[in-house]
C-alpha positions as CSV (number, residue, x, y, z in Angstrom):
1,X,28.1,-28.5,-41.7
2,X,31.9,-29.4,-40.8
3,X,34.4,-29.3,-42.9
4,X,37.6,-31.9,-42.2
5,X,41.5,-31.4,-44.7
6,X,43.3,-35.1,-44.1
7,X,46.2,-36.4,-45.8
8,X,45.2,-34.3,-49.0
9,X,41.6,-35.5,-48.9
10,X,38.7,-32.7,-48.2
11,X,35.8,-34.4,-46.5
12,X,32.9,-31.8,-46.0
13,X,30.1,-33.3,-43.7
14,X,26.5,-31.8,-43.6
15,X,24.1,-32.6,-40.6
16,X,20.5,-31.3,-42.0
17,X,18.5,-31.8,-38.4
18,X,21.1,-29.4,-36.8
19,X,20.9,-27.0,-39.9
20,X,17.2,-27.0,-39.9
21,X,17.3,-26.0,-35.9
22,X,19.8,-23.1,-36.5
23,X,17.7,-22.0,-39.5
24,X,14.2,-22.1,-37.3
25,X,15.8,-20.2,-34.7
26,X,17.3,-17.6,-36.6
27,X,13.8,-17.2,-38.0
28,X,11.8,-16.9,-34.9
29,X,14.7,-14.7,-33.6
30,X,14.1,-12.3,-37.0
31,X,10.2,-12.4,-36.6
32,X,10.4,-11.3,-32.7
33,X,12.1,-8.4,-34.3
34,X,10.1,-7.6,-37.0
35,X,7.0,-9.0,-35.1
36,X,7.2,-7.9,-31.6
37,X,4.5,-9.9,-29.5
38,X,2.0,-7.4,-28.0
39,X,0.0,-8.2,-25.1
40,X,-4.0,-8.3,-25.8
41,X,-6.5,-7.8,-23.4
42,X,-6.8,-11.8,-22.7
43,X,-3.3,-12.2,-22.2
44,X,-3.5,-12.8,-18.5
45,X,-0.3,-14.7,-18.4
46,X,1.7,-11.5,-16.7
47,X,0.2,-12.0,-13.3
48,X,1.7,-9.0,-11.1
49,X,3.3,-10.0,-7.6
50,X,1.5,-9.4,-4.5
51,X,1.2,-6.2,-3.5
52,X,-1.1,-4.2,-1.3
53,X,-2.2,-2.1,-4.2
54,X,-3.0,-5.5,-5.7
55,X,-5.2,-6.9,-2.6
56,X,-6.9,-3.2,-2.1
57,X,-7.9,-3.5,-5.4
58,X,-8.7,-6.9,-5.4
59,X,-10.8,-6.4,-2.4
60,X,-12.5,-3.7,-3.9
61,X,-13.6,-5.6,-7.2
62,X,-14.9,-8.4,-5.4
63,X,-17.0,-6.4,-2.9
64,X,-18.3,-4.7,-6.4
65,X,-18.9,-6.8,-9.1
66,X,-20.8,-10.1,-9.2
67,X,-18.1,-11.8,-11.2
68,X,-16.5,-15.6,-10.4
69,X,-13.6,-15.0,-8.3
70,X,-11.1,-16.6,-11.4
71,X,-12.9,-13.3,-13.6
72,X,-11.9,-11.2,-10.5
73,X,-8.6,-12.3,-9.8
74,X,-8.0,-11.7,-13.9
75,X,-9.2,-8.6,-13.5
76,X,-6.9,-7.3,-11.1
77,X,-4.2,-8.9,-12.8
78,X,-4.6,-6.9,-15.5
79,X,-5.7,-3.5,-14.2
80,X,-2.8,-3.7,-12.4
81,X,-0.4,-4.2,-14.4
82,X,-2.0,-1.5,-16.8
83,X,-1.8,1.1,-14.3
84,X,1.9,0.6,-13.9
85,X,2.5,0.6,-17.4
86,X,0.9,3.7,-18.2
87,X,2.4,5.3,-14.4
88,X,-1.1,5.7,-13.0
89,X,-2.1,4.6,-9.2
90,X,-4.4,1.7,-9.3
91,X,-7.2,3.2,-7.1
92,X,-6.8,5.9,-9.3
93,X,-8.2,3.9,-12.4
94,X,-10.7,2.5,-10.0
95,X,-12.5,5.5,-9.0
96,X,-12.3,6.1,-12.4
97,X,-14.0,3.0,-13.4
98,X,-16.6,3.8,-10.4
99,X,-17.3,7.3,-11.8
100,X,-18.1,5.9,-15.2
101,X,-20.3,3.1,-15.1
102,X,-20.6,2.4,-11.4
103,X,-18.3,-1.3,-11.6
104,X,-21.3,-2.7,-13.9
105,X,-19.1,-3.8,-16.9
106,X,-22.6,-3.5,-19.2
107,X,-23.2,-0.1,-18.9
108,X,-24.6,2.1,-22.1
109,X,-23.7,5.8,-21.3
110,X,-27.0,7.8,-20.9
111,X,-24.7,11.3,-20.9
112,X,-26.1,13.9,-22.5
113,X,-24.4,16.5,-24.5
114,X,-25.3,20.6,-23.8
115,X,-27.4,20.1,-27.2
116,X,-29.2,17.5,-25.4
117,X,-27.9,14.6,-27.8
118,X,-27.3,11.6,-25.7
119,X,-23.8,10.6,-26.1
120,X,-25.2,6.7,-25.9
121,X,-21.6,5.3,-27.6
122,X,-19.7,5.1,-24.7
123,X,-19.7,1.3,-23.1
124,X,-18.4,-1.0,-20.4
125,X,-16.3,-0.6,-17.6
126,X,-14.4,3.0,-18.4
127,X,-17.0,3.7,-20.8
128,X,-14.5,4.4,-23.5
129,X,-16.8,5.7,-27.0
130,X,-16.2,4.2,-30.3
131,X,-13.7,6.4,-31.7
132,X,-11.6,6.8,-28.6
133,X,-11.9,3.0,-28.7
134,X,-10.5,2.0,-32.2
135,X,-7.9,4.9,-32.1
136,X,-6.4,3.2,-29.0
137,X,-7.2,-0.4,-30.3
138,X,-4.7,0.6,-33.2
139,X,-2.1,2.1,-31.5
140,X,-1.3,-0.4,-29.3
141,X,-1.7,-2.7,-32.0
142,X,-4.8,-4.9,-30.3
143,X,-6.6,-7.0,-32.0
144,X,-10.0,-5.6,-33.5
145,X,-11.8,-8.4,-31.8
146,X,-11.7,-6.8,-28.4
147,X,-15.2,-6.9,-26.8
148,X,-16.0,-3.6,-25.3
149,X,-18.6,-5.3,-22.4
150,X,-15.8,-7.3,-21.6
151,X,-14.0,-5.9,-18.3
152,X,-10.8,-7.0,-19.2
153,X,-10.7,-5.3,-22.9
154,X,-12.6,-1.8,-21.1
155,X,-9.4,-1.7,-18.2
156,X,-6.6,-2.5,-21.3
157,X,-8.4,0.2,-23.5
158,X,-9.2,2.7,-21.3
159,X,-6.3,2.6,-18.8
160,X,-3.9,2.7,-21.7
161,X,-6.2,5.9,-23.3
162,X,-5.5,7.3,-19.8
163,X,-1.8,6.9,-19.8
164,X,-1.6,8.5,-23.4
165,X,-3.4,11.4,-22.4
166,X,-0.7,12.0,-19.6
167,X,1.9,11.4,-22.7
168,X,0.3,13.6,-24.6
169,X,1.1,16.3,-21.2
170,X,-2.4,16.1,-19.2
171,X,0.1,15.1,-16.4
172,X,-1.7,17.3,-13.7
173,X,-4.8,15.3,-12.5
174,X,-7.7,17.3,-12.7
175,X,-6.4,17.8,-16.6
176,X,-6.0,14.2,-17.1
177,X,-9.6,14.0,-15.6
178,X,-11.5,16.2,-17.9
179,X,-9.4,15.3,-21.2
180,X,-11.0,11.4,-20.0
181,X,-14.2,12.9,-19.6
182,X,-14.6,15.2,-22.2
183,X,-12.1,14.7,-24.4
184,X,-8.9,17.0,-25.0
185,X,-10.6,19.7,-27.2
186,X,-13.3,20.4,-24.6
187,X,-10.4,20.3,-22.1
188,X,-8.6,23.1,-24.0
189,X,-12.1,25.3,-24.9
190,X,-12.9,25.2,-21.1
191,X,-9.2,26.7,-20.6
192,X,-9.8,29.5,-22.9
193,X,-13.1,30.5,-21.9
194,X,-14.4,29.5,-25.3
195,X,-16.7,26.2,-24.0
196,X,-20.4,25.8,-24.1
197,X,-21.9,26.5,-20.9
198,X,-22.1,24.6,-18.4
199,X,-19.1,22.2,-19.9
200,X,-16.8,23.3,-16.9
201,X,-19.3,22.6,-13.9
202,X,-19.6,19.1,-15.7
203,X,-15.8,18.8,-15.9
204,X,-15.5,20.2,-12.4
205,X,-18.1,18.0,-11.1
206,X,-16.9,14.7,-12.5
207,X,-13.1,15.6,-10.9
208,X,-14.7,16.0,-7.4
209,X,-16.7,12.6,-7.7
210,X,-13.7,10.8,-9.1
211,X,-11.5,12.0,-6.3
212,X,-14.0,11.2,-3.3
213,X,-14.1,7.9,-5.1
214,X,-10.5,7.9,-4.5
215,X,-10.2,9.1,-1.3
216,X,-12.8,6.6,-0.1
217,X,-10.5,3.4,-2.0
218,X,-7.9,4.7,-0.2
219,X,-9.5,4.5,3.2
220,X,-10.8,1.0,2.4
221,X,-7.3,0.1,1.8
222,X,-6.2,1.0,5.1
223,X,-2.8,2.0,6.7
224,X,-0.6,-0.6,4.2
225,X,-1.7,2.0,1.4
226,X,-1.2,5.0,3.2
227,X,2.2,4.7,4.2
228,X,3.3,4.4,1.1
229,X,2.2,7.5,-0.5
């Protein structure tokens, strides 16, 4: 709209296409605000810049799952760029994922509790149970159709549950380790002396498999890796 005063005439012009642009952007500009996109687990637009973290890992997903080598490529993708967000070393949430379900993305957990229930809710990837699952599903505000067999939704779930635990101060990693395993409250009955038995050779069992997993990526990664640590 322009408005023009000329030899004591008021001409007031009105352009609608241009108004109807402003007005559309002013409202996609408000909904970004209100409606902040969020990144779901298929969102695989953000690929992450080479890197040798990303071709150690990369390397190590191919040689370990039977998956296309678009799927694999994906996958790194996003496991990378998870790890980073949630300040985590990539081989970290690797040996992780090895230590869990062995890289089979299909996996049923066959754990055991000290009762002897089987604890068969945990699936995929990171093996992530159904609580754990929709608690982190809602905070990050993903959407409830997330597949848990699907390796991409088990890394976004499970490497973001991992990076809220070390929010929630499991920063050291044997901590961060067990709260994963076992879940917080066992974490803090094995601190004070109060958990079943047995609990803290399982917690102290799974760290030492998780890091000789670890070690071992690192080795397989060679001298690019090491240097920078």
């Amino acid at each position: 709209m322009s408005v023009r005063y000329d030899a004591g005439v008021l001409t007031i012009s009105f352009r609608p296409l241009a108004a109807l642009k402003a007005l559309a952007f002013a409202a996609a500009a408000l909904a970004l605000l209100l409606f902040p996109v969020v990144e779901t687990a298929r969102d695989d637009g953000h690929s992450v810049p080479p890197s040798p973290e990303a071709a150690a890992v990369e390397r190590a997903l191919t040689q370990r799952m039977a998956l296309p080598a678009r799927e694999i490529a994906r996958l790194t993708s996003v496991l990378v760029r998870e790890s980073q967000a949630a300040h985590l070393d990539p081989l970290l949430v690797l040996a992780v994922i090895e230590a869990e379900s062995s890289f089979d993305h299909e996996a049923v957990s066959t754990r055991t509790t000290e009762a002897g229930a089987c604890v068969a809710n945990a699936r995929g990837l990171m093996q992530v149970v159904n609580r754990t699952w929709n608690a982190e599903v809602r905070r990050r505000g993903l959407p409830s159709t997330l597949q848990r067999f699907d390796p991409v939704a088990s890394v976004v779930v499970g490497t973001g549950y991992l990076g809220h635990l070390r929010e929630r101060g499991f920063k050291r990693l044997d901590s961060l380790l067990v709260a994963y395993y076992l879940g917080p409250k066992a974490l803090m009955e094995i601190r004070a002396g109060t958990a079943a038995p047995g609990l803290k050779a399982a917690a102290a069992g799974y760290v030492a498999r998780v890091k000789r997993f670890h070690a071992k990526l690192e080795r397989e990664a060679g001298p690019a890796i090491l240097a920078r640590r």
